[in-house]
C-alpha positions, 0 to 999 in steps of 0.5 A: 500500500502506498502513502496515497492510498492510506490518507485516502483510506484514513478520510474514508473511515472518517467519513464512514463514521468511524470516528463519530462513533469512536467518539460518541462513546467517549464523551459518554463517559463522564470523565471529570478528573476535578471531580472528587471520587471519580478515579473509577470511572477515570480508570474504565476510561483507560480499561475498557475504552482505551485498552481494547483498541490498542490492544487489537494494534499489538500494543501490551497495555498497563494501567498504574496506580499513580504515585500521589495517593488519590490522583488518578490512574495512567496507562502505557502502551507499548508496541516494540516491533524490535530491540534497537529500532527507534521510537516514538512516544506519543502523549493525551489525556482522558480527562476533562474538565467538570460538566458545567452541565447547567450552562450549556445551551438549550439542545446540548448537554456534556456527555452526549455528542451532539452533532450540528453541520461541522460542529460536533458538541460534548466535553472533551470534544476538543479537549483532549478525546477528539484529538487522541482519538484522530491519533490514535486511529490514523496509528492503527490505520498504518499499521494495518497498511503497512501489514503490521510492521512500522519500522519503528517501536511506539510508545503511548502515555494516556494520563487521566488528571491533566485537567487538574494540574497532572499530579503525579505525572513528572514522578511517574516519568522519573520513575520509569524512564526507561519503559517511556524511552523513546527518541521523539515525543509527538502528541495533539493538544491545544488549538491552532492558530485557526481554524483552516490552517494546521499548526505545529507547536514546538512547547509551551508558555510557563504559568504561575498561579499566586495569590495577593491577600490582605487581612487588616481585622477580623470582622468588617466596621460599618463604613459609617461608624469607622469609615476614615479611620480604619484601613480598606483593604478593597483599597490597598489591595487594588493600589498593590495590583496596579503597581504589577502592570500599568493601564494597559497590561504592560508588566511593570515587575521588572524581574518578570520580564522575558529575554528579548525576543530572538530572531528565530522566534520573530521570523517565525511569528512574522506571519501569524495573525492573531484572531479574525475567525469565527467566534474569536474575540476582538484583539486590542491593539494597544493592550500588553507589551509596546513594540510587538506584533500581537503574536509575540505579545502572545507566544514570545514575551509574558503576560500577567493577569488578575483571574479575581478581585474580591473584598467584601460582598461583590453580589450583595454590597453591605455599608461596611468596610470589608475585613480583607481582600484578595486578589488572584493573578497569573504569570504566564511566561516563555522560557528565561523568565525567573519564574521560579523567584516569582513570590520573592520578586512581587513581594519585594516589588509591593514593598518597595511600593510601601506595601509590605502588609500584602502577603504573597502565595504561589499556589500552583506552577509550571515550567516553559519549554521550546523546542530549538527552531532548528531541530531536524525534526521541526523541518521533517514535521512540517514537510510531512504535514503540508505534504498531506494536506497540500496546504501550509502550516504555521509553526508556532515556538510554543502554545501561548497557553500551558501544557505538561511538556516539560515533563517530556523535555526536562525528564524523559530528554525528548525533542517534542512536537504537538499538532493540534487538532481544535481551534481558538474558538472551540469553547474549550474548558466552558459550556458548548465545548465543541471539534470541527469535523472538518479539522478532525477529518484534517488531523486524522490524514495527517497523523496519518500521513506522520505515522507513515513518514516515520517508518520511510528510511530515505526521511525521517530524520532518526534513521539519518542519525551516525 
């Protein structure tokens, strides 16, 4: 069989209903891992779901406990044709986010595939169980055209609490590096930059989640009585947020800012555009950092948000001056940012600004990764990709949002490469979450086209090694 007629093969599955029925089935299940005891439907995700159609492929699958008691399972499926060939790693999750089954729009419900035109709505859709599933089956596509024999050994790591922060994941790697070996890790997540045009990303931005706080008594004073003479926190607090960017998003912390953007990174983003699709928002031009296109702005420098403000009773406002405030605010950065001294760096900024009463807590964080530009494998992917689809791809050095990539660099020391299968304006992690067919259809030919290039000898670039 040629590699022709395996894309045409793969788009015929497809429009057989193959894949919807794959996926119907999968979004069935109910697999909210930010849901509390929920492991056991996580796990039969994995057992009865997963297991069965990798197993039909040649795979030997295992299911582990996770090492952070109470987090949820993981699964490895390994296909070794031979000792000594080279592998490949591929990455997903089986877990979404939580139902949210009450905002959903009149027709539509979380866990029933509902399909209208080219958009098909059910969580997960876009996140992750549409994508694993257009990769998983254009890998059994090939094998089965090339007769059972890839030429390669592959790998497939499915984690079932990505949606709560993948606890458990980097001690899992370190603790079994060498059932994980591979030479190259290519995995499907994220959005593309749009709708119509494939994307590869090489990593991902960092984020930090930290929270400012302020108590100043216990209870709250009438704004009356006391009003004047006792501190308000929902003051200070808001005084203390605008010393971290100015009016317009710039950052104003000045050891949270990234290294220049290289060269590299800006011929690659000189391109992309931002937006203008369907259901996308309206960029502001004049937010965020001066001097930069809003391509960089988004996959190249860093960004600070706040996610909440609150002091006192936003929904039902009292005559009293609140007890305290908060506010929690996010750092999402690119790689050479100091985001490990993040709460050393803010709380000597709020000082500085005579706020030393504002306390500082990171409560969650992740590392940046980026693939050299330069790396024989970026080349390979885009040619193989454009060579399937007959269009062009945009290559982005990393996702502007966060992904467990540095798990995959920094631990198993592999080259990672993500083609995503979603689009910017998929209703990912919100009610009415939803895949375009049509891009489903697109990523299951090129996996395709991926996983048939990866076995060509006179190609990929692992078989030219010395």
């Amino acid at each position: 069989m040629t590699r022709a007629q395996v894309l045409a093969n793969s788009r015929r599955w497809f429009d057989d209903g193959h894949y919807q029925a794959l996926l119907k089935r999968r979004v069935a299940q109910p697999t909210a891992s930010d849901q509390p005891g929920n492991n056991e439907v996580l796990k039969a995700y994995l057992v009865q779901e997963i297991a069965p159609e990798l197993t039909a492929s040649g795979f030997d699958c295992q299911v582990f406990d996770n090492p952070v008691a109470g987090a949820p399972p993981l699964m490895v499926a390994r296909r070794i044709e031979a000792d000594g060939l080279p592998g490949v790693l591929t990455y997903g999750h089986g877990d979404v986010i939580n139902g949210q089954e009450a905002q959903w729009r009149a027709g539509l419900q979380p866990w029933q595939l509902v399909v209208e035109g080219d958009r098909w709505y059910g969580r997960g859709t876009a996140d992750n169980k549409g994508q694993h599933t257009a990769s998983l089956s254009a890998l059994r596509q090939v094998i089965d055209a090339r007769g059972g024999k890839l030429g390669y050994n592959v790998t497939v790591l499915l984690e079932m609490g990505e949606e709560a922060g993948s606890p458990g994941l980097r001690a899992f790697c370190e603790q079994h590096r060498a059932l994980l070996a591979a030479d190259l890790m290519i995995a499907c997540d994220g959005p593309r930059v749009h709708a119509q045009r494939p994307t590869v990303f090489l990593g991902s931005r960092g984020l930090v989640n930290f929270s400012l706080s302020l108590r100043s008594r216990e209870r709250a004073y009438h704004s009356g009585n006391w009003g004047g003479v006792l501190t308000n926190p929902g003051i200070r607090m808001a005084h203390a947020v605008a010393t971290l960017t100015d009016a317009h998003g710039r950052i104003l912390v000045s050891g949270l800012l990234p290294p220049p953007v290289s060269a590299e990174v800006r011929q690659a983003l000189a391109e992309v555009n931002i937006g203008g699709g369907e259901d996308d928002p309206v960029t502001n031009p004049g937010w965020g950092e001066p001097g930069l296109t809003p391509a960089e702005r988004l996959m190249a420098w860093n960004t600070l948000e706040v996610l909440a403000l609150g002091a006192g009773q936003p929904q039902r406002p009292v005559n009293a001056i609140p007890p305290s405030a908060v506010a929690h605010c996010q750092l999402r950065f690119v790689p050479g940012t100091r985001w490990e001294q993040l709460a050393d760096l803010v709380r000597k900024h709020l000082q500085a600004h005579g706020f030393d009463d504002i306390e500082v807590q990171v409560t969650a964080s992740s590392p940046a990764t980026r693939l050299d530009l330069k790396n024989p494998w970026v080349a390979w992917t885009m040619s193989s990709i454009e060579h399937s689809v007959g269009k062009p791809v945009t290559l982005l050095p990393n996702l502007a949002g966060s992904l467990p990539n540095d798990v995959f660099t920094d631990v198993l020391g592999l080259p990672t490469i993500w083609v995503p299968h979603s689009y910017p304006a998929c209703s990912q992690h919100a009610p009415n979450e939803h895949l375009l067919a049509s891009v489903a259809r697109e990523g299951v030919a090129m996996m395709a086209g991926l996983y048939w290039d990866l076995g060509d000898a006179a190609s990929a670039p692992w078989f030219l090694r010395a």
